[in-house]
N, C-alpha and C positions, 0 to 999 in steps of 0.2 A: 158331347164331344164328337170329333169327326169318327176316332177310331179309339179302342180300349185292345191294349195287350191286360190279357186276364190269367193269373196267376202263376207266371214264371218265377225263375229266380234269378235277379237281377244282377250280374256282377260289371264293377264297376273296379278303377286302378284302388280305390280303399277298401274294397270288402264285397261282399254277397249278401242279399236278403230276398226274401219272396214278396212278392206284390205286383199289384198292378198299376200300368203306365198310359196316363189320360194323354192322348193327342191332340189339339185344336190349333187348326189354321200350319201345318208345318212343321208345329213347335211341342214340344212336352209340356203339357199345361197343367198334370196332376202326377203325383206320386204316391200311392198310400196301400195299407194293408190291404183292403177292398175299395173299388170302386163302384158305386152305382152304376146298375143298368143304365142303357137310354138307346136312342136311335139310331146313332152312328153304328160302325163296322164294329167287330170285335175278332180280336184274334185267341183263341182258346192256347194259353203257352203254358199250361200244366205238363211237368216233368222235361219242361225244357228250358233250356239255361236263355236268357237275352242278355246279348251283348252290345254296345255301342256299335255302329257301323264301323268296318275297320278304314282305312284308310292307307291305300296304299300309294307312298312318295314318290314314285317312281315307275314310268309306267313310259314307253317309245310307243305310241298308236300312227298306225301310219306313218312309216321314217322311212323317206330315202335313204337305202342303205348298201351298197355294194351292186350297185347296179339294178335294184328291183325297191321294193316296199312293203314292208312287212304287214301282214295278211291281215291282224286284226286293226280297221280303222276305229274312225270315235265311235261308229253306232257302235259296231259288233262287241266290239272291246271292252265298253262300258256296261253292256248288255250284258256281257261274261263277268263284268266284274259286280253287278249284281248276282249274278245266280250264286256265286260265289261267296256272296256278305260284304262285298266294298263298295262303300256307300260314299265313297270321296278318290279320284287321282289326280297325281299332277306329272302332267307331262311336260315338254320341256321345247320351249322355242328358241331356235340356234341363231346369231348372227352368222350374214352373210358379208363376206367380205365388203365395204366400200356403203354398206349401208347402217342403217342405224339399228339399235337390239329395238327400239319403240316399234320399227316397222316388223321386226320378225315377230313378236308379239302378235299386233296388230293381225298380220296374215294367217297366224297360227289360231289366232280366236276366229276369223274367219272361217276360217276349216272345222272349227270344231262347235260353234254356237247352234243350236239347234237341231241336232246332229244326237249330241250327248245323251244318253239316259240315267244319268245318278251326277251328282256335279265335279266339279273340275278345277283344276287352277293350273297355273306353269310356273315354272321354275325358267328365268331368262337363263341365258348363253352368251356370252362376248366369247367372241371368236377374234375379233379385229381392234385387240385395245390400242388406242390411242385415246386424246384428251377428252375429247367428242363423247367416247363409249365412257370414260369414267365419269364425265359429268351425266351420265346417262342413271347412274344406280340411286341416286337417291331420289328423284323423279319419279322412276319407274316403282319403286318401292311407294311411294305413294300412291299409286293407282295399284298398289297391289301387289305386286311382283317383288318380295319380298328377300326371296332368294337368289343365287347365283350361280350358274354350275360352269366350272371350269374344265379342259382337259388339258391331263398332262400329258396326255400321248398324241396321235395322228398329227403329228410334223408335217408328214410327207402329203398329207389330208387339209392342210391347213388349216388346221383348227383348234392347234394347239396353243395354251397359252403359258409361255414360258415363265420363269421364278420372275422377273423385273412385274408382269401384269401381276402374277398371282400376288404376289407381293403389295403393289401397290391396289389390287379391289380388295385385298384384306383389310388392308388400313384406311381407305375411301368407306368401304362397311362400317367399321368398327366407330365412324361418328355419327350412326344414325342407326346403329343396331341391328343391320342386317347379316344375312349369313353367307358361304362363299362355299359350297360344294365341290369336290376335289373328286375328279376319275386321278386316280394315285397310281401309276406306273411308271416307273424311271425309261423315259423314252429312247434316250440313247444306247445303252445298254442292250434295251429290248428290239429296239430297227435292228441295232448288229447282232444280236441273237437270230430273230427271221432270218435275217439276209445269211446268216451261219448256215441252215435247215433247210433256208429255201434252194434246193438241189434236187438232179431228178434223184439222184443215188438216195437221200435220207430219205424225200418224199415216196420213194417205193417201198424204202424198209420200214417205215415206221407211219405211214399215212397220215391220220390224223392228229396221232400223238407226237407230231411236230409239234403242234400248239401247245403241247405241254413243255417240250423239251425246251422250247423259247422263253417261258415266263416262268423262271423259278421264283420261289417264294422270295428272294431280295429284290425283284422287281417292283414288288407292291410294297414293300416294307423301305426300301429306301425312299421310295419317293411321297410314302404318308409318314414319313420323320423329317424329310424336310419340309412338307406344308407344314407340320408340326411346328416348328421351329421359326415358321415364317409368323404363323398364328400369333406365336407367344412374344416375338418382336412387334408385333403390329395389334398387339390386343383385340384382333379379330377374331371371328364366332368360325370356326371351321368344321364342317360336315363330310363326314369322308363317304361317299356311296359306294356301295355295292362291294364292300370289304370283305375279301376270300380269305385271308389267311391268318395262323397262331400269330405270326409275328405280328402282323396289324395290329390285332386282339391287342398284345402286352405294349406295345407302342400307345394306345390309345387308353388302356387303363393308367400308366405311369402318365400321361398328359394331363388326366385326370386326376389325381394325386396329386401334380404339382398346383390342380384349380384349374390350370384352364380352359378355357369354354371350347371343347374341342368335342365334335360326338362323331357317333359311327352307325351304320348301317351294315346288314348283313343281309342275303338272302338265302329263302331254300336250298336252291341248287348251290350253293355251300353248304349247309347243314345238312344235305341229306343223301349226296352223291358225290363218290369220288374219281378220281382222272384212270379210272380202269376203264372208264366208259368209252375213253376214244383208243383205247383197244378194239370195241366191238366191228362186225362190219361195217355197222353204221354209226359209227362214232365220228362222222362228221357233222352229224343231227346237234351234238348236244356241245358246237362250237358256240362259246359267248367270249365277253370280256370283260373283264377279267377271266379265267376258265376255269371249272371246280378243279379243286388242290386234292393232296391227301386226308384221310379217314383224322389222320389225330389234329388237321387246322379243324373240319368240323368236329371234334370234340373241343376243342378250345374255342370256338365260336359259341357253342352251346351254351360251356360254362361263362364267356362274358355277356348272354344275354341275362344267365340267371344272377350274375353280380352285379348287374347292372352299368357294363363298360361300355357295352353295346348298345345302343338306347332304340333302336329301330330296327326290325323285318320290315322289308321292301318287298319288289322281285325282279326288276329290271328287266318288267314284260318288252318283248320284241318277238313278235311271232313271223316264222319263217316255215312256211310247208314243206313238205320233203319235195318238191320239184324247186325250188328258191334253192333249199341247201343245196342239193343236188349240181348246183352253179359251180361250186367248186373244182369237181372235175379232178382231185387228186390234188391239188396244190391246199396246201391250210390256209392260202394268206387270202386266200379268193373266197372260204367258206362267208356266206352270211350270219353276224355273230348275232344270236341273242335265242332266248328261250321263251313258249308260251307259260303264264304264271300264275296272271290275275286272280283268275276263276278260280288257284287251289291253295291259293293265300291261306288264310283262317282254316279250311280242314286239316290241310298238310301239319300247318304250326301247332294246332291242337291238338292232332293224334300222336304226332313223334314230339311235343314239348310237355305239353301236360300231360296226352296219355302215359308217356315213361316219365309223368315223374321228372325230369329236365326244368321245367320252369310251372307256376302255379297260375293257374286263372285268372287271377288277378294280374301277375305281368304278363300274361298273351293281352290282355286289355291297356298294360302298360306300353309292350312294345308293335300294337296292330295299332292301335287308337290314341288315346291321349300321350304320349310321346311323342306320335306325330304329329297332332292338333300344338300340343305344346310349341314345338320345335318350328313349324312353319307358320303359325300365325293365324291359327284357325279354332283356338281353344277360347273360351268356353263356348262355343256357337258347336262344334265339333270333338268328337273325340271322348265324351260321357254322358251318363243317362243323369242330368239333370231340369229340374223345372225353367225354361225360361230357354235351355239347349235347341238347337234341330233335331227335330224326331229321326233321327238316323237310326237305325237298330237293326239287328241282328236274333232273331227267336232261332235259336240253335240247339237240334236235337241232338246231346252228347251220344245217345248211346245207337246213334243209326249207320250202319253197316255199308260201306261201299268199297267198290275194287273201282279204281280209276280206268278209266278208257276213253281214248280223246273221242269215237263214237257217242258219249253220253255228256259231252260237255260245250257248251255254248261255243268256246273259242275257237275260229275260223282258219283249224289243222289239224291235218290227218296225221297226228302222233302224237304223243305226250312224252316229255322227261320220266314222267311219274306213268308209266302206261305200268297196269297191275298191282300198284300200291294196292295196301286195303287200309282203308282208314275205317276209324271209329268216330265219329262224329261229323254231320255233317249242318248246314243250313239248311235250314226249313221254312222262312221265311225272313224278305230282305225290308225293310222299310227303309224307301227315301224321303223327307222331309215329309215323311205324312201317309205317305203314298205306299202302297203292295206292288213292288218294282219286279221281282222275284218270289215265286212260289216251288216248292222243290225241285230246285234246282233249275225252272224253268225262266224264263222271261219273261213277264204280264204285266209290266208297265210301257211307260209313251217315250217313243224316242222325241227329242225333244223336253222334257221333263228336268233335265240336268240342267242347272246354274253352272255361271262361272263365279270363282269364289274369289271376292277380293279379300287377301288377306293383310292382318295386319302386323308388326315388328312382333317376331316369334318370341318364348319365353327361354331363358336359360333354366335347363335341370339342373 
């Protein structure tokens, strides 16, 4: 065999056992108590756990964004997202008004084929529905593009897609199985909020934590109860991204209750910081969008990853240096939103989920990997350590000791959300389809190396 992981302990969304995991041509070609020597590679994972590669949904690499572009491109980004254990992203190609979503694809694989180091997929965008763009989704879904992400905000952006689209790619989905992602903010409410704040008087007294004052938690909560609702009129599959708040949580568990095919996503930075941050002087560093709520929405995110309402951790990577944020200049609405993520995916979730206790082993593998292999159309090739799988994995030493500091980390910014955590468990070694992508914490694979994944009609949990 090309390469032998030699005696870790293998968890998987069913269970843990020890053994070792035969590699040939990409793929996992053996699993058993012991493997035979031979002449391929081996990786000695004695007292360390292997995980499936995580996979993370969600991922802005180089976005035009507020006037600039966010600092990790495909190489560098992918490159962090191995050091880190992510052995799969999907990022997201936007229509442009007056053209087609095939051409935004198109461009978007341009930009990132060859480039990549761990593989890839996208998640299309209509921006400009009309008849054109809906006859567009179940094509597209064919070659691949299985998913669909909509916005319910930036009006003023144009790029918003109001209830009649959402509405109708719900139901154009819903005969051909695909799914319809929802940025969930009730837009109206929220413009006239800004435009309430945007003053120089608020903007002096309260600086950043304008962004807070503008998005209260019924901002998100109303407008993931009406896709809710649209869903369940149109028997369409609906994915809420990057879900900050308790109310979302109970909104989305009761959707599930009544059946239907409704899931959700959460990230870190709601799970593990709250909107004291843009108190700080630099609290306009840690502007994103949706923007972390209070202490008890993450405790109620928590508990819907451990019940299972939650079905995915993301991170809604957008990296922005502090000279980019710095763009803002005093006004919130100029900050550039998004946070660096990729690279602290899998530590972050496993120190603060498993390490307390929060969620077990088996659902970090639930909600990093097969949840999201499930959900977007990349299961069983993705998403578990099985015979016949992509050798994607993770040899992860639980009990290794680090304090976070963007200084020691791949991603291309001088800061971290997370600057000083100290986590307990880190990656130790990254396997892409075969390959030693990443070494602690380093980079040691080929840019270029990553695929693009065509995926196929995801599964319902």
């Amino acid at each position: 065999m090309d390469l032998i992981i030699k005696g870790g302990r293998i968890v998987t969304a069913e269970g843990s056992y020890k053994g070792d995991i035969g590699i040939e041509k990409g793929k996992i070609k053996a699993i058993a108590d012991k493997l035979p020597q031979n002449s391929g590679k081996t990786v000695d994972a004695r007292g360390m756990v292997v995980f499936p590669g995580a996979i993370d949904v969600h991922v802005h690499l180089q976005l035009p964004f507020c006037g600039t572009v966010s600092a990790d491109d495909f190489e560098n980004g992918t490159k962090a997202a191995a050091c880190g254990g992510v052995t799969t992203v999907i990022d997201f190609a936007i229509q442009k008004k007056g053209d087609t979503i095939k051409k935004a694809v198109d461009n978007r694989r341009a930009e990132a084929d060859g480039k990549v180091a761990i593989d890839y997929a996208l998640h299309a965008v209509p921006t400009d529905w009309n008849e054109r763009t809906k006859n567009e989704l179940m094509k597209l879904a064919d070659e691949g593009y299985t998913s669909f992400k909509m916005f319910m905000i930036y009006a003023k952006e144009g790029m918003i897609s109001d209830d009649d689209a959402l509405f109708a790619a719900l139901e154009e989905t819903s005969r051909f199985g695909g799914m319809v992602g929802v940025h969930a903010e009730s837009v109206r409410v929220l413009d006239l909020l800004i435009d309430r704040y945007h003053n120089p008087q608020d903007m002096k007294k309260y600086g950043a934590y304008c962004h807070v004052l503008s998005r209260p938690n019924y901002i998100e909560a109303e407008a993931i109860q009406r896709a809710v609702k649209w869903a369940e009129s149109t028997g369409g599959k609906l994915y809420v991204v990057h879900m900050s708040t308790a109310d979302g949580a109970d909104i989305i568990r009761d959707a599930k209750r009544r059946g239907l095919h409704v899931y959700a996503e959460t990230c870190p930075q709601y799970l593990l910081l709250d909107d004291s941050v843009f108190k700080k002087p630099n609290g306009y560093l840690y502007g994103t969008c949706p923007q972390v709520k209070k202490k008890a929405d993450s405790d109620r995110l928590w508990r819907a990853l451990a019940d299972g309402d939650v079905s995915v951790v993301s991170t809604d990577t957008c990296t922005f240096d502090k000279k980019q944020k710095a763009m803002w200049q005093g006004d919130f609405t100029k900050i550039p939103f998004g946070l660096p993520g990729v690279e602290t995916l899998l530590p972050l979730v496993f120190t603060f989920g498993v390490g307390k206790k929060r969620i077990s082993e088996t659902q970090l593998v639930k909600l990093l990997c097969t949840n999201p292999a499930k959900l977007m159309g990349m299961y069983p090739e993705k998403g578990t350590i099985a015979v016949g799988s992509d050798a994607d994995l993770v040899v992860f030493n639980p009990n290794k000791k680090v304090t976070l500091s963007y200084k020691n980390l791949q991603t291309n910014c001088d800061w971290s959300p997370y600057e000083g955590f100290k986590l307990k468990g880190y990656p130790d070694t990254t396997i892409s389809r075969g390959e030693i992508v990443a070494s602690k914490g380093k980079f040691v694979g080929k840019v270029g190396h990553g695929r693009f994944v065509k995926r196929h009609i995801g599964m319902k949990l």
